[in-house]
C-alpha positions, 0 to 999 in steps of 0.5 A, a space after each residue: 642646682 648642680 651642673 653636671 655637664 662636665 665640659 661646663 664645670 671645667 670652663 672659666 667663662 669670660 676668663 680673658 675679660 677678668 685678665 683686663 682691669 678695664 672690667 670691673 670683677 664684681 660685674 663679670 661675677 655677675 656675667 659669669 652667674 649669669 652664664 651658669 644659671 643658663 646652663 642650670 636652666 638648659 640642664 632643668 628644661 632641656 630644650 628639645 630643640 634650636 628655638 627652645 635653646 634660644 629662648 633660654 639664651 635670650 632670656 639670659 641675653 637680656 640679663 647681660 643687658 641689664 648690667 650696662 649701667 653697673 659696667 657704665 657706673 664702674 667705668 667700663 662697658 660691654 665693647 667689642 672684646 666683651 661682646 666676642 667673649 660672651 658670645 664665644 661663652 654662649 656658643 660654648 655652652 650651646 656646644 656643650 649641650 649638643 646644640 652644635 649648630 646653633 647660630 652664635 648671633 641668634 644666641 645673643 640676639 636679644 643684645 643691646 651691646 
């Protein structure tokens, strides 16, 4: 499926992240799949409200979670700079979708990072 929301297909999620050789590229390509299947799957549902939203950005939260020993095994982690960016990405994209008053931890709030 194609994203239609403009303001999304403009955004390069965790772009500072890829500028540090401390994150491995082939795991942020995964984060960043990661954050584009969310907003495909925001655009397929269309949640009608907050605690559908957050159904979505949990289940995409426990993906993050998921690639912690592939961040592990190439030397890196999800530590406090890639912790504010995804979170800064996942309250973009609720942004984005109209949910301005989503709360930016309860987005994530699935985390183990």
């Amino acid at each position: 499926m194609a994203i239609t929301n403009q303001q999304v297909v403009g955004r390069t999620f965790l772009q500072p992240l890829y500028a540090d050789p401390y994150f491995p590229d082939h795991v942020l390509d995964k984060c960043t799949a990661i954050l584009l299947r969310l907003c495909e799957r925001i655009e397929a549902d269309k949640p009608s409200d907050l605690a559908a939203l957050y159904v979505l950005t949990w289940a995409a939260t426990e993906e993050f979670n998921l690639l912690e020993e592939e961040f592990e095994a190439a030397g890196s982690e999800i530590e406090t700079v890639a912790r504010e960016e995804i979170a800064e990405d996942f309250a973009f994209i609720a942004a984005a979708y109209g949910f301005t008053d989503a709360d930016a931890e309860e987005l994530i709030a699935t985390r183990d990072w």
